[in-house]
N, C-alpha and C positions, 0 to 999 in steps of 0.2 A: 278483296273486301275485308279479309279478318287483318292484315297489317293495317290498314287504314283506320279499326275499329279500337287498335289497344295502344294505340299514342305513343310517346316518347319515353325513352330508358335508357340508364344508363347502360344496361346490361339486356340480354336477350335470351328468347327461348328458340327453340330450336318449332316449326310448325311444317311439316309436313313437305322438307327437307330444305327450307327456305326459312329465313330470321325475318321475326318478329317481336314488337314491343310490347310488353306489360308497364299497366302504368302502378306502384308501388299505392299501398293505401293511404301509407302514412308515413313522412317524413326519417329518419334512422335517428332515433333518442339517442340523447347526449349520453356518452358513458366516459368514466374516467376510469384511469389508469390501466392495468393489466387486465386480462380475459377473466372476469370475474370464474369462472370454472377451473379454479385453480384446482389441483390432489387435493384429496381430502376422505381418501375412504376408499367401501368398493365401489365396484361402476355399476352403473345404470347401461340401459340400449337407448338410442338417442339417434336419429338420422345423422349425426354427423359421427359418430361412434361411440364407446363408451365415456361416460362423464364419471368421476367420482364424487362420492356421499358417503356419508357416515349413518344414513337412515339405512335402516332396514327394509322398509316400504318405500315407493316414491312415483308419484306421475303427473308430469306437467302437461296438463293440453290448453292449443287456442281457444277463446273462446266461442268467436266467432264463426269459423271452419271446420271447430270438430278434432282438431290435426294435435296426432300425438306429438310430442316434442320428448318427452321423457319419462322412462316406465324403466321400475324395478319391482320386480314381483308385483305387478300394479293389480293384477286378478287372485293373489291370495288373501285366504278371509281372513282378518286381523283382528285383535282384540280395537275397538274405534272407541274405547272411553269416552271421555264427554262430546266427540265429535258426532257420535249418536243424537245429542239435543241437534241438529241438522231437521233433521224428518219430523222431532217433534214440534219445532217451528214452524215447518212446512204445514203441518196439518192446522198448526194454528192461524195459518196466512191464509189459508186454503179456508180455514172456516169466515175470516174476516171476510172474504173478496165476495164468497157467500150472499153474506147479512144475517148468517148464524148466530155471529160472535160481534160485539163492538169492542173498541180498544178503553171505552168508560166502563164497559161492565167491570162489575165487582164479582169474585170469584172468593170461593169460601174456602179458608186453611185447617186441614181437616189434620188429625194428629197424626198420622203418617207422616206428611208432606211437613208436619213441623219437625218431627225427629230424623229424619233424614239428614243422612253424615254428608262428610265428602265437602266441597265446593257448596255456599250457601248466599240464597239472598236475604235469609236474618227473617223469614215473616212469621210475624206471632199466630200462636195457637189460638181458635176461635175468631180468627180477624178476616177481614173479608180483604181483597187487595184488587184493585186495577187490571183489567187484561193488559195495557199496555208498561204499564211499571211490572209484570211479570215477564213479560216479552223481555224488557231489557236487563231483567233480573237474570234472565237464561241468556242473553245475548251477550252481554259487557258480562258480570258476574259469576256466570258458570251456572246460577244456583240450581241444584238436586231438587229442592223444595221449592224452587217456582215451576220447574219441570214438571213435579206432579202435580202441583196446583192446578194447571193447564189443562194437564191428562187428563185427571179424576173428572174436571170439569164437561169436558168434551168427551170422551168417552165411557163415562159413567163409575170407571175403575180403572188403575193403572194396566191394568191386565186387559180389560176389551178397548182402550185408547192404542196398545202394541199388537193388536189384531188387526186395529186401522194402517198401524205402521208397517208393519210387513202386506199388508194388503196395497199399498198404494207405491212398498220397495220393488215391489212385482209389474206393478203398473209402469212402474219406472225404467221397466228393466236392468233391475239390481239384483243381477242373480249369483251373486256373492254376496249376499247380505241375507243377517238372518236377526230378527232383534226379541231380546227378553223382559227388557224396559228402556222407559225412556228416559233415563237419563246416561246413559254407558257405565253405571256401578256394573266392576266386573261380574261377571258372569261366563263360566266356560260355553256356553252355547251360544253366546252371541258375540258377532262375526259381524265386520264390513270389507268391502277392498279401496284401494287409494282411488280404483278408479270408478266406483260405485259411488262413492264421496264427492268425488269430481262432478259425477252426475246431476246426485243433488245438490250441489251447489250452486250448479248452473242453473237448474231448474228454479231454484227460489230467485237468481236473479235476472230470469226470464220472465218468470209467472207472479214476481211480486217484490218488484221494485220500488213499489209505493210503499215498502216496510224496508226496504233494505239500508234505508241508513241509520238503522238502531245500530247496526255493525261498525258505524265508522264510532260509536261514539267510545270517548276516550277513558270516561270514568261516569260511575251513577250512583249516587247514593240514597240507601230506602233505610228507613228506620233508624238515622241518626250516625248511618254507618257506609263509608264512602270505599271504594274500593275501585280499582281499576282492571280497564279493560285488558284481558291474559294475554291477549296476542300482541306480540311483540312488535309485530312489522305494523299491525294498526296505529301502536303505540307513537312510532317512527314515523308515522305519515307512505310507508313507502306499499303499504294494503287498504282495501279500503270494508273488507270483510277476511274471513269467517267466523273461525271455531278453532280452538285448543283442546289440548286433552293431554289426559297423563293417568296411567296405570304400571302396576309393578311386571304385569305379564305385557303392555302394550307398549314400553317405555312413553320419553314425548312424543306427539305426535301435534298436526296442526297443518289446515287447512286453509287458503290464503285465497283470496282475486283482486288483482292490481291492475286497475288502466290507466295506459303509459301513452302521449299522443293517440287517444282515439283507439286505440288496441286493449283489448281482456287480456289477461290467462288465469289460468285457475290450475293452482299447485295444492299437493296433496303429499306431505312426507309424516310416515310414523317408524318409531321403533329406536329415538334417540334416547343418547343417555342423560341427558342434563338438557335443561330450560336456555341456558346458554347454547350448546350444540344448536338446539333447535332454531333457536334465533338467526345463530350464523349461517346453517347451511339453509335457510328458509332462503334469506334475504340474498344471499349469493346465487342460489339454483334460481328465482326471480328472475335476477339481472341477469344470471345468462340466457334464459328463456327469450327475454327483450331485446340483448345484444345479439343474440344470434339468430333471430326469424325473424322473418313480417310477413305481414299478410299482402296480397297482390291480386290486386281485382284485377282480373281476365275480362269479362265482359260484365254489362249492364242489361239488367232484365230483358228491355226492346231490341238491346243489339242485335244487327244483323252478324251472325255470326259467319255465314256463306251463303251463295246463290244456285238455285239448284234449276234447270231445264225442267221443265213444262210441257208433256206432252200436248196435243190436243184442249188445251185451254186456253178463256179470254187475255191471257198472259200467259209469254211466254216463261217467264221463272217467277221462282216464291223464295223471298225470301227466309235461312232457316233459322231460328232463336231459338233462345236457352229458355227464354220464359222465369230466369229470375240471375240476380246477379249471381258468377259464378266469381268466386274468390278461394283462394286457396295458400297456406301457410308453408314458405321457403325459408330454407337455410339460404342468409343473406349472398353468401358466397356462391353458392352453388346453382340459381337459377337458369344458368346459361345450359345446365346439362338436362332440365325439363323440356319433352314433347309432349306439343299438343296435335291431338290426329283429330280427323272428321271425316266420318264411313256413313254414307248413302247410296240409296240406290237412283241412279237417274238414267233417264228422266223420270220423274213422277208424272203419271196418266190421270188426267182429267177428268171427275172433279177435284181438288183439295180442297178441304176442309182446316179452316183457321183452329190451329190447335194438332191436328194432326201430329204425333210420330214419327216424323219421316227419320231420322239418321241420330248419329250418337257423339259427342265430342268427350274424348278421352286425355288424362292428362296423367302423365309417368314423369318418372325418371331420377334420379339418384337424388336418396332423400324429400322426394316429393312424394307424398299419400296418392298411391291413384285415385283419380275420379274419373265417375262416369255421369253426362250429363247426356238424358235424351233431348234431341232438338225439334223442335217444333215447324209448323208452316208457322209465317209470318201472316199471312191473309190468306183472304178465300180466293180460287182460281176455279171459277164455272167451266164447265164444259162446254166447247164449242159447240154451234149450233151445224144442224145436219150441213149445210152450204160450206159454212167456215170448217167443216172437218176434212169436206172434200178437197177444195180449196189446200189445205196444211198436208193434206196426204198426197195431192199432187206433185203440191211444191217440194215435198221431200224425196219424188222418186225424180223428181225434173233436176231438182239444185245437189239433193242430197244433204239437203239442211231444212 
């Protein structure tokens, strides 16, 4: 049943001491020339071994899967400079999806949020501004001062709008994040990790993709004063979000999600020494992310994953499902050395119930994340009636089946 369910490959997994096919999600993207993972620093842990980088911080994961690809120091807390405006957009999309906030509203520039150093989107003092010309003032521009423009607005004060933000870093489960404003102006107390970062970035482009293409945009100009967007790989065409950043204790840092054929990932490196560094090892740890995984759907939601015996029921087997597609993120090369196992107990004793528990499908092996998926009944399987059990208990001590 399960070779007949995952189609044709070139390559194969090893199931339950017998081969079978996966079918690939997505075709293998064009790459030229050499392993773009060429030296270039220290290493990272990476399912196929160490990679080198010149970041200090670094974690590449799937998007769709979950699947770590690439972690260096990905759970210590960093200084995340401007890559903190992250969570303050978050709460600003979160208030849009609402009906809190519209993107016509006018928001009032209060003299704080005009003297505010750092990265700026230029908004005069006493001037009311656009929710969404501050969106992109934070998004393309960096700006500190639309940052708080946003805050003050939504949460009353820059200081109870970072009550929100650590309240919903929590929610997030970002427990390496600790935040003292919102815009990343240093501060020694606040802290993110590459893979906290990762989190939320996922989450905005899960929970509110109806905002996400302020990121692709490439340049915005507000008050007579055009500037472009700081991320380099968006620059390039080769990202299509997030966030940059740059501090003297953080070095560069920069947060990226590029889909490539139908495939995410979302890279997160900080602690470069130059704008340039960061460019190069962004767009090369990318490419290798892309050249060397894909993602490989295993089964389809309804698929029958196996057939399980029936005791005493209007049918003699049910069949068992995942109950949602299961796909999972392989180093290209190595798929042949993932097992997938399937542990039940049979027969199952009449009645099943559709939806039922019965057994578990488990997936290992070098370089592959394990997973565990519980399997379900496929349908309902009533209980024979008093006649039809005698009948099924006879036959069983007469035939032995």
């Amino acid at each position: 049943m399960l070779t007949r369910r995952l189609g044709l490959l070139a390559s194969s997994l090893v199931f339950a001491g017998r081969a079978v096919h996966a079918q690939p999600k997505h075709p293998h993207p064009a790459h030229k020339g050499n392993d773009p993972a060429a030296p270039s620093g220290r290493p990272g842990d990476t399912p196929l071994g160490p990679v080198d980088t010149a970041a200090r911080w670094g974690f590449i994961q799937d998007f769709d899967t979950g699947a770590s690809l690439f972690e260096k120091q990905a759970d210590d807390e960093m200084p995340p400079s401007s890559m903190t405006k992250l969570m303050t957009l978050y709460l600003v999309y979160d208030q849009l999806k609402q009906g809190k906030l519209k993107l016509e509203d006018q928001l009032p520039v209060t003299e704080k949020a005009w003297r505010m150093q750092g990265s700026k989107m230029f908004v005069a003092l006493g001037s009311s501004v656009k929710v969404e010309d501050l969106i992109r003032g934070v998004v393309v521009q960096s700006g500190n001062d639309a940052a708080i423009v946003l805050a003050e607005a939504i949460g009353g004060s820059e200081e109870q709008f970072v009550e929100k933000m650590n309240a919903k870093a929590k929610e997030l489960g970002m427990t390496h994040t600790f935040f003292k404003n919102c815009t990343g102006w240093p501060d020694p107390e606040q802290h993110m990790s590459c893979r906290d970062i990762a989190t939320l970035a996922g989450d905005i482009i899960r929970q509110f993709s109806e905002y996400y293409h302020y990121d692709e945009e490439k340049a915005f100009r507000y008050n007579g004063i055009e500037q472009g967007n700081r991320n380099p790989m968006v620059q390039k065409g080769t990202a299509d979000g997030l966030k940059t950043g740059h501090t003297d204790a953080g070095g560069y840092g920069l947060v990226a999600s590029s889909k490539r054929n139908g495939r995410r990932v979302i890279l997160v490196l900080n602690g470069m020494a130059t704008m340039r560094e960061r460019a190069e090892e962004a767009e090369r740890l990318m490419d290798w992310a892309f050249f060397n995984f894909e993602d490989v759907m295993l089964f389809s939601a309804g698929d029958a994953v196996e057939t399980v015996p029936v005791w005493l029921g209007t049918s003699r087997s049910v069949p068992l499902i995942a109950g949602r597609d299961v796909m999972v993120t392989m180093p290209r090369n190595w798929r042949q050395k993932a097992s997938i196992k399937v542990a039940y107990n049979a027969p199952l004793n009449a009645p099943v119930a559709k939806g039922f528990v019965a057994g578990k499908l488990t997936v290992t092996g070098d370089g592959v994340p394990q997973l565990d998926i519980p399997l379900m009944a496929g349908a309902d399987v009533p209980r024979l009636g008093l006649p039809g059990r005698a009948m099924a208990v006879l036959s069983k001590y007469v035939t032995g089946t």
